[in-house]
DSSP file (Angstrom, degrees, kcal/mol; ACC not computed):
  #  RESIDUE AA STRUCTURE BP1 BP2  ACC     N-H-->O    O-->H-N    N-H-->O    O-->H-N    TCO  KAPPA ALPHA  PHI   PSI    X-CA   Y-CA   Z-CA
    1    1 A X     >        0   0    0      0, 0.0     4,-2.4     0, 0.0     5,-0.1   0.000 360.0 360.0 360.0 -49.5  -84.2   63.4   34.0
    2    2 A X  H  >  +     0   0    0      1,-0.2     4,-1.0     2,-0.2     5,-0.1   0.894 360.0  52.1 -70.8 -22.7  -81.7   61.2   35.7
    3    3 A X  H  > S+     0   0    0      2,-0.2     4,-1.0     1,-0.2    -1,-0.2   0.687 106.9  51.7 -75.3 -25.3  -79.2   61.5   33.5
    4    4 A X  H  > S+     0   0    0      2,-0.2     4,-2.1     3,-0.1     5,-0.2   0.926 116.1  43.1 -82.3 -32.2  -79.3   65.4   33.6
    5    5 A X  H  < S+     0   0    0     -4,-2.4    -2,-0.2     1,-0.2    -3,-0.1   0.647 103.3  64.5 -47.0 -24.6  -79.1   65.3   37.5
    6    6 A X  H  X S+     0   0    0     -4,-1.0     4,-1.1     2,-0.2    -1,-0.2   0.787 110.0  36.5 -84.3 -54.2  -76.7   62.8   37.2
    7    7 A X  H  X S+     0   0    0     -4,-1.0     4,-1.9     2,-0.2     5,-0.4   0.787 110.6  59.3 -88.4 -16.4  -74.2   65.6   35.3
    8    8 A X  H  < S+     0   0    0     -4,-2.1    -1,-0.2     2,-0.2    -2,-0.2   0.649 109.8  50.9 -85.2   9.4  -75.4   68.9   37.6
    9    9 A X  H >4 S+     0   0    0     -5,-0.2     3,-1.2     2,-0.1     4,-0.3   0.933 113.5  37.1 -88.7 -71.0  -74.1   66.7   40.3
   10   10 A X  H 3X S+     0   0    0     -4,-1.1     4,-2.1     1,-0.3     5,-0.2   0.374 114.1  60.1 -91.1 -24.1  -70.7   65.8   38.9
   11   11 A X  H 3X S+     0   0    0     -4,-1.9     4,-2.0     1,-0.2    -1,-0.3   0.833 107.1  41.6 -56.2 -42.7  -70.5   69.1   37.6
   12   12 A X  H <> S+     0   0    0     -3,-1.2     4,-0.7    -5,-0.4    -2,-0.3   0.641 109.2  58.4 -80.5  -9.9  -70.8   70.7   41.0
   13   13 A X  H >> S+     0   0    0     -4,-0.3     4,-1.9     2,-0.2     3,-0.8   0.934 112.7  46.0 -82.0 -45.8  -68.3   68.0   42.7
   14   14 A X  H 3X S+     0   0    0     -4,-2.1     4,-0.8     1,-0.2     5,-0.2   0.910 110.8  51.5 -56.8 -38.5  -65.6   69.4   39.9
   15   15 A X  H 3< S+     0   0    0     -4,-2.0    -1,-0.2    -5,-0.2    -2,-0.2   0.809 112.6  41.5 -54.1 -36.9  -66.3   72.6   40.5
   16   16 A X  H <X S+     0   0    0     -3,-0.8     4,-1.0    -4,-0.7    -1,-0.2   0.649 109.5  58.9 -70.7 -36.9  -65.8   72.4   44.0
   17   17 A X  H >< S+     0   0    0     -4,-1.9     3,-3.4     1,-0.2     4,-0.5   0.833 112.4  42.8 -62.0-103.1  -62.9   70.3   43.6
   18   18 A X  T 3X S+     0   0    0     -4,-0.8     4,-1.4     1,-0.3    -1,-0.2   0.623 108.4  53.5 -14.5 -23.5  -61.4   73.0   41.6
   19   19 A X  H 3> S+     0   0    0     -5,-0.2     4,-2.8     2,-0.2    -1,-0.3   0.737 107.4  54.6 -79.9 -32.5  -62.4   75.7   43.7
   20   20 A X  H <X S+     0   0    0     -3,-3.4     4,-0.5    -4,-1.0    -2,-0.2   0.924 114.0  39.7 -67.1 -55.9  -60.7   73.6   46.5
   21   21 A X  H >> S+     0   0    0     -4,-0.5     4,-1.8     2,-0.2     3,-0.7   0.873 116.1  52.3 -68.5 -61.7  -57.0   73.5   44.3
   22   22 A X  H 3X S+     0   0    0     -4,-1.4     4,-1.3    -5,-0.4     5,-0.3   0.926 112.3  42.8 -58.5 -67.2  -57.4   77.1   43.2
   23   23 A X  H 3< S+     0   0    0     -4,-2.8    -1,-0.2     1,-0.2    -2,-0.2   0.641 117.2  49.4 -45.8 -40.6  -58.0   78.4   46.8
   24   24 A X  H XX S+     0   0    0     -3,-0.7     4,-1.1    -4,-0.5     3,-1.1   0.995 112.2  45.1 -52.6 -69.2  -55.1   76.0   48.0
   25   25 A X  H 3< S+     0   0    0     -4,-1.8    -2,-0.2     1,-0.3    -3,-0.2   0.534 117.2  46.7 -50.7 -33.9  -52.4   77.2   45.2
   26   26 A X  T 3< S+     0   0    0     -4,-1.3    -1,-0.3    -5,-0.2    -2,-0.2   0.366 110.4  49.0-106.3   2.7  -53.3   80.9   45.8
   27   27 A X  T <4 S+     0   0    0     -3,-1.1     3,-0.4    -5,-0.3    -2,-0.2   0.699 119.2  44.0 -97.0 -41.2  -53.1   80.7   49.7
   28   28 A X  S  < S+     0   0    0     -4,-1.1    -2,-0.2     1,-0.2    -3,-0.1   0.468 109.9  54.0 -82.9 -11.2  -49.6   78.9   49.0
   29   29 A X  S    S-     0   0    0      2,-0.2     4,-0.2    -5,-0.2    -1,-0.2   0.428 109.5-113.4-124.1   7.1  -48.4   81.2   46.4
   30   30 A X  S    S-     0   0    0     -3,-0.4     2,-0.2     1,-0.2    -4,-0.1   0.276  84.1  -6.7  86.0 -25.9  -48.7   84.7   48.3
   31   31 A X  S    S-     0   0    0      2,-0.2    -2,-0.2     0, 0.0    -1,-0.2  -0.694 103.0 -54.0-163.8-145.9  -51.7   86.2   45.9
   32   32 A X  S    S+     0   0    0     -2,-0.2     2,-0.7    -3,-0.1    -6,-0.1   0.007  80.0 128.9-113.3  39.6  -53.5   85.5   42.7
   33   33 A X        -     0   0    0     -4,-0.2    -2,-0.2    -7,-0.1     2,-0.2  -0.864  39.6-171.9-103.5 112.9  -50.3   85.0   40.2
   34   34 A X        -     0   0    0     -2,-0.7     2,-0.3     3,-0.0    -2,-0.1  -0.506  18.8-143.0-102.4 147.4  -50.8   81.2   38.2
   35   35 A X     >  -     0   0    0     -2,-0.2     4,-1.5     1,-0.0    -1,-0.0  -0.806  34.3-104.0-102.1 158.8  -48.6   79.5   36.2
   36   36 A X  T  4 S+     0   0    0     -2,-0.3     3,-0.1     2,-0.2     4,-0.0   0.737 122.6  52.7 -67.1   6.2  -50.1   77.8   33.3
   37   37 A X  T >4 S+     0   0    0      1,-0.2     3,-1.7     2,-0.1    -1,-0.1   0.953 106.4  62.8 -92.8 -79.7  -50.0   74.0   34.5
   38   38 A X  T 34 S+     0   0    0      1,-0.3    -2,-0.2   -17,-0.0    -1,-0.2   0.407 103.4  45.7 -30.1 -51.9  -51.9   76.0   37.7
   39   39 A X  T 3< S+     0   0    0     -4,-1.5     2,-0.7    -3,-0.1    -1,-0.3   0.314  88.1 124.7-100.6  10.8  -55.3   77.1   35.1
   40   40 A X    <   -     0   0    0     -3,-1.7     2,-0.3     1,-0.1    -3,-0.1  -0.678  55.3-141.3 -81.6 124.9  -55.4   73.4   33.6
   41   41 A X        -     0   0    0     -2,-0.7     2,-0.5     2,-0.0    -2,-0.1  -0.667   8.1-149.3 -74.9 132.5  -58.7   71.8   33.9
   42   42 A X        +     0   0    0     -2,-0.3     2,-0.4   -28,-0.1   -24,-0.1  -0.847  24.9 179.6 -96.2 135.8  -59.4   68.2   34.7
   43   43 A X        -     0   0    0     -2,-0.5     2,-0.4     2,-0.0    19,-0.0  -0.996  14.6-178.0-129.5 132.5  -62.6   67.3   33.0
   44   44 A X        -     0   0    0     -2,-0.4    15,-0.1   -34,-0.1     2,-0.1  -0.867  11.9-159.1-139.2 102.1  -64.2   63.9   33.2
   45   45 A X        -     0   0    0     -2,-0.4     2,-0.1     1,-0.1    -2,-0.0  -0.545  18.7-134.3 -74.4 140.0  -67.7   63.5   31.0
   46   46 A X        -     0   0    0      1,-0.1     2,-0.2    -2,-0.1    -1,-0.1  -0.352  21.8-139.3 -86.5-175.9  -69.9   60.4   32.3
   47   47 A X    >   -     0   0    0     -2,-0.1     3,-1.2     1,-0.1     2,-0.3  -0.504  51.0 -44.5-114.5-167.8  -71.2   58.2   29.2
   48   48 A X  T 3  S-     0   0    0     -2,-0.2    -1,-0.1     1,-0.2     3,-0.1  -0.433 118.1 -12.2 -64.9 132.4  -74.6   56.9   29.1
   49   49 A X  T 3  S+     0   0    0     -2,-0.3     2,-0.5     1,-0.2    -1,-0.2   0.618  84.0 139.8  67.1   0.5  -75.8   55.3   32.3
   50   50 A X    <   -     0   0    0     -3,-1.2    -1,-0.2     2,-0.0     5,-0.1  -0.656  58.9-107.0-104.5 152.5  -72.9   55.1   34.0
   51   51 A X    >>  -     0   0    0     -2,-0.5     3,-1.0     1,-0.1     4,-0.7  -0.230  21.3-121.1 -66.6 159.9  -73.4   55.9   37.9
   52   52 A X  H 3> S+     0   0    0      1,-0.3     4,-2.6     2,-0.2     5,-0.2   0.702 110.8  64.7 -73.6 -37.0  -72.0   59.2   39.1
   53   53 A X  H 34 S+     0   0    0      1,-0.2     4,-0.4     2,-0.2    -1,-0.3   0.442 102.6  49.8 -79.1  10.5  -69.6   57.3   41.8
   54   54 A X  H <> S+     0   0    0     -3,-1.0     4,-1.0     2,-0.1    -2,-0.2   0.552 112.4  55.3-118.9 -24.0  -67.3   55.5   38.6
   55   55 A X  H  X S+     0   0    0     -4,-0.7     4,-2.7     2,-0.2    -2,-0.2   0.889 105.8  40.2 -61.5 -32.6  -67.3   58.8   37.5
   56   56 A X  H  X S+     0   0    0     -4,-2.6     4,-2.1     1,-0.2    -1,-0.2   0.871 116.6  56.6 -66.7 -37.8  -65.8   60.4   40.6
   57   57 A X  H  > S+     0   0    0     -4,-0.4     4,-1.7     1,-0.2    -1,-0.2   0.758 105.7  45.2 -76.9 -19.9  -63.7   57.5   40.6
   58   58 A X  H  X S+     0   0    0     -4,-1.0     4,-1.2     2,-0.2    -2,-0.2   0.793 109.0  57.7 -79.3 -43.9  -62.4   58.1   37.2
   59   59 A X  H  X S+     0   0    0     -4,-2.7     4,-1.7     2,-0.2    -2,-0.2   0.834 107.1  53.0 -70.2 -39.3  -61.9   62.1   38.1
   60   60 A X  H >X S+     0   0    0     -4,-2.1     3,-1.6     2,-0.2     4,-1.3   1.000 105.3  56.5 -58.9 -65.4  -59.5   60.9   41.0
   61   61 A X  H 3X S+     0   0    0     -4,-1.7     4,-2.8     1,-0.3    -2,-0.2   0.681 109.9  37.7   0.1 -78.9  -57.7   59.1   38.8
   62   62 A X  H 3X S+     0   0    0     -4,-1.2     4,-1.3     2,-0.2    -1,-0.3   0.774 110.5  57.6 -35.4 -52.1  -56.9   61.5   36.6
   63   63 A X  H XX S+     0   0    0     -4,-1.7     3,-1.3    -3,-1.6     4,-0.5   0.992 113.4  42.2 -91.8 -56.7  -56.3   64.2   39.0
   64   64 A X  H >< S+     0   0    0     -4,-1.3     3,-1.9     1,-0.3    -1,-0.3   0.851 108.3  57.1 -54.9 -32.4  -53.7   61.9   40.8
   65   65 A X  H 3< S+     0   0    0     -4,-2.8    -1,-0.3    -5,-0.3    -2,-0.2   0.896 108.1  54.0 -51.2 -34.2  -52.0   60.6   37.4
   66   66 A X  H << S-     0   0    0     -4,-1.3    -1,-0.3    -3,-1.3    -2,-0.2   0.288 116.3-122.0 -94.9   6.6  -51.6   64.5   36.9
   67   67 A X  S XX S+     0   0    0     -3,-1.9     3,-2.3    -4,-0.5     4,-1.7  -0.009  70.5 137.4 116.3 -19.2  -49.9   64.7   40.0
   68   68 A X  H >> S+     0   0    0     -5,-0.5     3,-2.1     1,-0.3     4,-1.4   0.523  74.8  44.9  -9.8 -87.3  -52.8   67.5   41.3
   69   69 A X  H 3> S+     0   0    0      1,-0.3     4,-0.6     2,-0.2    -1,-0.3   0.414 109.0  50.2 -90.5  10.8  -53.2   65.9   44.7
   70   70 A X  H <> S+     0   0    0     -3,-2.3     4,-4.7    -6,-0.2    -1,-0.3   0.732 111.6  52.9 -90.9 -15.3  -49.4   65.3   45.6
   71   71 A X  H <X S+     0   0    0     -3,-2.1     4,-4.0    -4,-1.7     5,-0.4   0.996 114.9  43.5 -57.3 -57.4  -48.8   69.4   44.5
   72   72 A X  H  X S+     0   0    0     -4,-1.4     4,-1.2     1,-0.3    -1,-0.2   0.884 114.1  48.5 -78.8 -33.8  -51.8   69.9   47.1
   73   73 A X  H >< S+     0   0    0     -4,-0.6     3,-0.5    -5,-0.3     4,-0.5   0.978 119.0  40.6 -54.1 -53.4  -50.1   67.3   49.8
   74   74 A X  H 3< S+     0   0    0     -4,-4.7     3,-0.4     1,-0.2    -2,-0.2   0.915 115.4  53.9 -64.5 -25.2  -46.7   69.2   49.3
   75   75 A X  H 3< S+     0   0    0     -4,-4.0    -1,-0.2     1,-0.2    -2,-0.2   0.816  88.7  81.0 -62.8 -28.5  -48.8   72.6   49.3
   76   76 A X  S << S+     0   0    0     -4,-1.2    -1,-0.2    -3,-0.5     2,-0.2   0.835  98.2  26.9 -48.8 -45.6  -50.4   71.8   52.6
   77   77 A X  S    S-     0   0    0     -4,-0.5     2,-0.3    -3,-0.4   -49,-0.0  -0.447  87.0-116.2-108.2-161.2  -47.5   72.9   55.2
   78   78 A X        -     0   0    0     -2,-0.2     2,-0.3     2,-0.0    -3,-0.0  -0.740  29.7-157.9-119.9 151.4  -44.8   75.7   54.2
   79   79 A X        -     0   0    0     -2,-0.3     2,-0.1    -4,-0.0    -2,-0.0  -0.800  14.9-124.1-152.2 144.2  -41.5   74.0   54.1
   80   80 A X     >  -     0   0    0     -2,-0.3     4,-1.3     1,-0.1     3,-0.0  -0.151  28.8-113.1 -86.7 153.1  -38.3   76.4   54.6
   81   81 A X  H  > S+     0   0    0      1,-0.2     4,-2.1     2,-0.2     5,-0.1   0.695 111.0  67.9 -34.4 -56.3  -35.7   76.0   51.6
   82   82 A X  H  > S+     0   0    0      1,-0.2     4,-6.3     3,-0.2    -1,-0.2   0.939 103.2  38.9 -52.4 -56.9  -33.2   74.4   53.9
   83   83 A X  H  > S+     0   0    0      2,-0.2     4,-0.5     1,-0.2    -2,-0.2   0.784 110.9  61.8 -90.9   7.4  -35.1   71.2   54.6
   84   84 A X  H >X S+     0   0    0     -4,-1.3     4,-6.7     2,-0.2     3,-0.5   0.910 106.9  45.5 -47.5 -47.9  -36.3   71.0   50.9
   85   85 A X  H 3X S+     0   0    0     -4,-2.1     4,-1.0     1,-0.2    -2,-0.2   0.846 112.9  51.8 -85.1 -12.5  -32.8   70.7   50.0
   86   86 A X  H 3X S+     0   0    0     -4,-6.3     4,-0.9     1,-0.2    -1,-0.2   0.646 109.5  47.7 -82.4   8.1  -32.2   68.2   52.7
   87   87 A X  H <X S+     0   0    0     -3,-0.5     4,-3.2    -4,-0.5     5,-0.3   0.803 113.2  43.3 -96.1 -54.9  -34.7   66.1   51.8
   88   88 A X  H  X S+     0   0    0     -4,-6.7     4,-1.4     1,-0.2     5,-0.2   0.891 111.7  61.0 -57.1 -14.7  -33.9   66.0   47.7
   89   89 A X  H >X S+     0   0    0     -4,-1.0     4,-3.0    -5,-0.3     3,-0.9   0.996 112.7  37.7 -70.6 -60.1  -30.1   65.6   49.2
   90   90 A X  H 3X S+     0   0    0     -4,-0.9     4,-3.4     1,-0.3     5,-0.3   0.965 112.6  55.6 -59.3 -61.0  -31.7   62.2   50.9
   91   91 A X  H 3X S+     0   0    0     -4,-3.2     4,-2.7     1,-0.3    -1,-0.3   0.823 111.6  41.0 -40.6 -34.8  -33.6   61.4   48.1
   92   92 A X  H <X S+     0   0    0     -4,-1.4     4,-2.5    -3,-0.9    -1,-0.3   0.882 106.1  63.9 -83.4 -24.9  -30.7   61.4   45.9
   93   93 A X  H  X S+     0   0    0     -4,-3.0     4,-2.8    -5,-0.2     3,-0.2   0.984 106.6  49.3 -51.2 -57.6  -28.7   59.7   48.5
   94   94 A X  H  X S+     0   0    0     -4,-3.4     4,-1.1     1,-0.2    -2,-0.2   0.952 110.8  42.7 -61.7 -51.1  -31.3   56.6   48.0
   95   95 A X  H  < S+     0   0    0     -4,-2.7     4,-0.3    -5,-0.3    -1,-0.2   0.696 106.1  55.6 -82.4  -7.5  -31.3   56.2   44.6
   96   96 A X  H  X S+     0   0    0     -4,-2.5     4,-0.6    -3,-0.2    -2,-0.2   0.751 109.9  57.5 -38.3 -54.3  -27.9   56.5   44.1
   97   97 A X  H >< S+     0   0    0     -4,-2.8     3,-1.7     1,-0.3     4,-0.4   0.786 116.1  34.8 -30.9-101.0  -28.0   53.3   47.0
   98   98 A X  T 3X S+     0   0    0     -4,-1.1     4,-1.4     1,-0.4    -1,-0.3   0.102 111.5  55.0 -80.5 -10.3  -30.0   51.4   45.0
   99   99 A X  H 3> S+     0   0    0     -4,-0.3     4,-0.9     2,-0.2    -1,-0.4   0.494 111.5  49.3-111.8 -22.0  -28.8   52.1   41.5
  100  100 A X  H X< S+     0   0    0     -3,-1.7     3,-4.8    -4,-0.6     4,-0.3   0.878 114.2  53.9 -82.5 -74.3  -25.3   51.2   42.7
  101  101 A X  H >4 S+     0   0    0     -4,-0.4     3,-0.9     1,-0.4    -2,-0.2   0.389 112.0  39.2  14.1 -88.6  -27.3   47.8   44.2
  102  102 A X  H >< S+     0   0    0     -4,-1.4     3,-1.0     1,-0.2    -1,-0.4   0.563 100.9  69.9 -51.8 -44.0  -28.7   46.8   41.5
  103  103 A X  T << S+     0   0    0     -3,-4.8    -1,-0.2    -4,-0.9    -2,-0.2   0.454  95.6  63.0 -79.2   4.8  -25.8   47.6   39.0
  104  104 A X  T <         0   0    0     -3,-0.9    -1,-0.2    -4,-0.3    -2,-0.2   0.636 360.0 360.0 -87.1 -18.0  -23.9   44.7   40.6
  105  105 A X    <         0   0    0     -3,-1.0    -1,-0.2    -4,-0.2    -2,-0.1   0.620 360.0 360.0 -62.1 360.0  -26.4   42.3   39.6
């Protein structure tokens, strides 16, 4: 009995989580047109016994290794074209820096 409550709760946190990312991605992308990385599910099964919170911890996990919640940080505002490219411009500026840095060693 606990152990089936135990997954229609974790079912419903993914579900909501998902609902959350779908809703974002299509508010950000002008309609309902996905790419496939966009319709990939993260799925995380508990085992036997193990509490519902190491699962949740286990589903963040995932979802950041799979980069899910920095898409939905970058999704959050609109930023124009211009200061995209000045920002990869910086970025490349930095690791250029250090790559020089470092190659003196």
């Amino acid at each position: 009995m606990v152990i089936q409550e135990a997954e229609e709760e974790e079912e419903t946190v993914v579900a909501e989580e998902e609902a959350v990312i779908e809703e974002s991605l299509e508010e950000r992308a002008g309609g309902t047109h996905t790419t496939g990385s966009e319709n990939a599910l993260i799925e995380i099964k508990l085992k036997r016994n193990e509490p519902v919170e190491k699962g949740l911890r286990r589903l963040k996990k995932q979802m950041i290794r799979e980069g899910v919640i920095q898409e939905l940080r970058k999704r959050r505002h609109y930023e124009k074209p211009s200061v995209t490219l000045r920002r990869k411009r910086k970025a490349a500026r930095f690791e250029a820096m250090l790559k020089q840095r470092h190659a003196d060693d």
